[in-house]
C-alpha positions in Angstrom: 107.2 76.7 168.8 108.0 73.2 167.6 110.3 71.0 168.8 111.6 69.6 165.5 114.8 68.4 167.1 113.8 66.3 169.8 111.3 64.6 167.6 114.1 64.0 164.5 116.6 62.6 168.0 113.8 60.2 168.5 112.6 58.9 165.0 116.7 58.3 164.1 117.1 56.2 167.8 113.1 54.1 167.2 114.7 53.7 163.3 117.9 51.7 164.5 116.5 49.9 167.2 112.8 49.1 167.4 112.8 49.7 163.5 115.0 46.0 163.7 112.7 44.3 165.3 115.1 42.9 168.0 115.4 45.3 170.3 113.3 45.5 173.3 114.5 48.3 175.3 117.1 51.1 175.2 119.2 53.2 177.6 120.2 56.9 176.4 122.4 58.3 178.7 123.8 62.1 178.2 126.4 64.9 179.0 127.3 67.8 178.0 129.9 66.9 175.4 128.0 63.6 173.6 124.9 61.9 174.3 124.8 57.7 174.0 122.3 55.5 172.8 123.2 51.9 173.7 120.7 48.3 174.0 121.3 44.4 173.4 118.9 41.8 172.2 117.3 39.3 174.4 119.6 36.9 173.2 122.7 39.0 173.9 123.7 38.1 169.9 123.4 41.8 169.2 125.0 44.6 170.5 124.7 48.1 169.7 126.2 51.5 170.8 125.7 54.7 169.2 127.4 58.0 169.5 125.0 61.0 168.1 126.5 63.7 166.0 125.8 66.5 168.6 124.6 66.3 172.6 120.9 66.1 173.0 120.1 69.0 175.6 117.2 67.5 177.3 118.9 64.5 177.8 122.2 66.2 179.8 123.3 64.4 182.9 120.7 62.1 182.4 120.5 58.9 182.1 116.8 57.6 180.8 115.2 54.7 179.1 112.7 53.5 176.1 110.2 50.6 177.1 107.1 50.3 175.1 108.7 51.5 172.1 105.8 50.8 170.0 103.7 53.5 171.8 106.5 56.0 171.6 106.8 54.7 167.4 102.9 55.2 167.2 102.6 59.0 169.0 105.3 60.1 166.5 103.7 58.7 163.4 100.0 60.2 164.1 99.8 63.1 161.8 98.9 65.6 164.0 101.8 65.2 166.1 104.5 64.7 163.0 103.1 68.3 161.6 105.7 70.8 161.7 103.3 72.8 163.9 102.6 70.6 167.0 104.7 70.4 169.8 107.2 67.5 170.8 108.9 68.0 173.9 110.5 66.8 176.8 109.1 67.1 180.2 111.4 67.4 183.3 110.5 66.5 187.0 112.3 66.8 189.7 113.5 63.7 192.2 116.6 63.3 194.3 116.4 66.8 194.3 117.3 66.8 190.8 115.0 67.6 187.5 115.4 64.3 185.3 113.6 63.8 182.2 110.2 62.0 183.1 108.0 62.1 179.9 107.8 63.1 175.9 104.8 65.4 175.3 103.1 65.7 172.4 100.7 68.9 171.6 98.9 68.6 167.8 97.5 72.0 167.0 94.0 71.0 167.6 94.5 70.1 171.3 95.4 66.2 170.9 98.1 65.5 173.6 99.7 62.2 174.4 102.3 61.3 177.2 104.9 58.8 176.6 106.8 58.2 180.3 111.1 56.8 179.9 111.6 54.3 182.3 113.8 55.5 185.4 117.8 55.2 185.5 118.0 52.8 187.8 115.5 50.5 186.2 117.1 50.9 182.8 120.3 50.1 184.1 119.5 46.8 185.9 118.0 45.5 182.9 120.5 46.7 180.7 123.3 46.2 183.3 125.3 43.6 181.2 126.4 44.9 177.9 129.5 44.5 177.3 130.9 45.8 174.2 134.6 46.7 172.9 136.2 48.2 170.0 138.3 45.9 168.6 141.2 45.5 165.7 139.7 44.1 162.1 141.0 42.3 159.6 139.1 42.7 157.0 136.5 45.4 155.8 134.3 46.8 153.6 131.3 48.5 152.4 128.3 47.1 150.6 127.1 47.6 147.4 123.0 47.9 146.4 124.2 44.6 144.3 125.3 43.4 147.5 122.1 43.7 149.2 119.9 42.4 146.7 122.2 39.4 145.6 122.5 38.5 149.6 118.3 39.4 150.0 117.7 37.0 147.3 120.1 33.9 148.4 118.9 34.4 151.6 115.2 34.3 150.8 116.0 31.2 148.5 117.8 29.4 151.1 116.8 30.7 155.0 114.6 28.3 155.4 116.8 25.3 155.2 119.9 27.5 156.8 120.2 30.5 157.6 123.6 31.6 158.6 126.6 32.5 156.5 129.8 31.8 156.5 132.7 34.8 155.6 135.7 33.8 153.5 138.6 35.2 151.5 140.1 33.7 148.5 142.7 35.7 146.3 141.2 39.0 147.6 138.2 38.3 147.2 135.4 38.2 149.9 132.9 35.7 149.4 130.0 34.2 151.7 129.0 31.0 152.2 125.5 30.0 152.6 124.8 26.2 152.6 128.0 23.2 153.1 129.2 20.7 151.0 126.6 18.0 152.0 123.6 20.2 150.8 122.1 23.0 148.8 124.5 25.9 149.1 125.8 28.9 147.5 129.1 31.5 147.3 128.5 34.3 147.0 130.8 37.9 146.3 130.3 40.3 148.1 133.5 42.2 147.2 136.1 41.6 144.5 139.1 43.9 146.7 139.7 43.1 150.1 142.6 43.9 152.1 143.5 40.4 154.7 142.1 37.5 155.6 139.4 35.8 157.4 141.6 33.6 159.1 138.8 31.7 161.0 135.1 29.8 160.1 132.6 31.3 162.3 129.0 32.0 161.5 126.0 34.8 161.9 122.7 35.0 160.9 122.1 36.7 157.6 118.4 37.8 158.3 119.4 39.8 161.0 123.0 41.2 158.9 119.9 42.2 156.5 117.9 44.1 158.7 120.8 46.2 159.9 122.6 46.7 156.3 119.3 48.1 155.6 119.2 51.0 157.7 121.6 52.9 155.5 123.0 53.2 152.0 125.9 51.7 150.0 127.9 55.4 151.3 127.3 55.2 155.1 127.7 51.8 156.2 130.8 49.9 157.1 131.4 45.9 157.9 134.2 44.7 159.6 135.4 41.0 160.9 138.5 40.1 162.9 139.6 37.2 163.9 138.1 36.4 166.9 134.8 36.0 165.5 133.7 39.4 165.7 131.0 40.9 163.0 131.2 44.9 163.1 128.5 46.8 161.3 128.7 50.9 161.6 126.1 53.0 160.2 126.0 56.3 160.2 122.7 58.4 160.1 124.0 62.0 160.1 122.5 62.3 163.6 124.5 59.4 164.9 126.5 56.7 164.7 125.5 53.2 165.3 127.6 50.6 166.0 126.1 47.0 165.8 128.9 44.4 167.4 127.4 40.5 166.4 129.5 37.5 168.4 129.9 35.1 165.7 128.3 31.2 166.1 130.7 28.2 165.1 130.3 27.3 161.2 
């Protein structure tokens, strides 16, 4: 019998992280109350955590990771193994005296297999040792309309090459961005006419990447949120999980 579940667990993790582009690696690490997806870009200028809407059963008291995404990405988009009637499953073996989760194994109806092997725990978590991430108290919040995306897509298209951060700021309850300064070609602009606070500080990200992320969802699952300490907070939700993408702000 197909393992539809597994498979959909997989497409929804590739989607928000190798989907971006950014992200080279990921660590999924599992109990038996909630199963956590977590990675970090080389850079360390983006973050992300995810909590998924139930606990993945293969991956129970495990903790595994995704290399070589692109091989993983390419097994799950040939036909034969994206058919409702192959077989996507994950293969235990046992070391330590423990069965871990070793492999993904695909089984199209005509015989075509593939292998895709997780990297072990202890490899995953020396590269991905480091992250540090942290909820944190915001100021000011809201969520982004299709208008939104395509009036910060096309400003962004018209003006990344020459600069290609934006700046956040509040005026009368307003939210506005900043692209540009005052000594060269710039715009402002809305992004929403009714926000409660302030952005109390003038700190920077890259709107390219903001992009890429927004894009992952729709104008009724995702959230943004930016405190005063220079802190970007972008939550999607996928109805298998949450994301949470945390962005360190540069200096404007």
């Amino acid at each position: 019998m197909a393992n539809n579940y597994i498979k959909d667990i997989l497409k929804d993790i590739l989607r928000h992280t190798h989907g971006l582009g950014f992200f080279e690696m990921v660590k999924i690490n599992g109990t038996a109350t909630e199963t956590i997806v977590e990675t970090v870009n080389a850079e360390k200028t983006v973050i992300m955590k995810a909590k998924l809407a139930n606990p993945v059963p293969d991956f129970v008291d495990a903790t595994v990771g995704l290399s070589r995404m692109g091989v993983l990405q390419g097994y799950i988009q040939y036909p034969e193994f994206d058919d409702e009637a192959a077989t996507v499953q994950v293969i235990t073996k046992e070391r330590n005296k423990e069965k871990t989760p070793s492999e993904v194994e695909f089984v199209a109806v005509n015989g075509t297999t593939a292998h895709y092997r997780f990297m072990l725990a202890e490899v995953v978590n020396e590269q991905l040792k480091d992250l540090k991430y942290k909820g944190s108290e915001y100021e000011v919040s809201f969520v982004p309309s299709i208008k939104n995306l395509k009036d910060l897509a096309y400003f962004n298209g018209v003006l990344s090459s020459y600069e290609a951060n934006f700046i956040p700021k509040t005026e009368k309850g307003k939210l506005y961005f900043y692209i540009g300064d005052n000594s060269g070609d710039r715009t402002r602009i809305l992004v929403s006419e009714t926000v409660k606070g302030d952005v109390k500080h003038e700190a920077a990200w890259p709107l390219d990447v903001m992009l890429k992320i927004l894009r992952l969802g729709d104008s009724s699952n995702v959230v943004v949120s930016i405190n005063s300490r220079g802190l970007l907070q972008i939550v999607v939700n996928s109805g298998l999980g949450e994301y949470t993408f945390f962005l360190p702000a540069g200096r404007g």
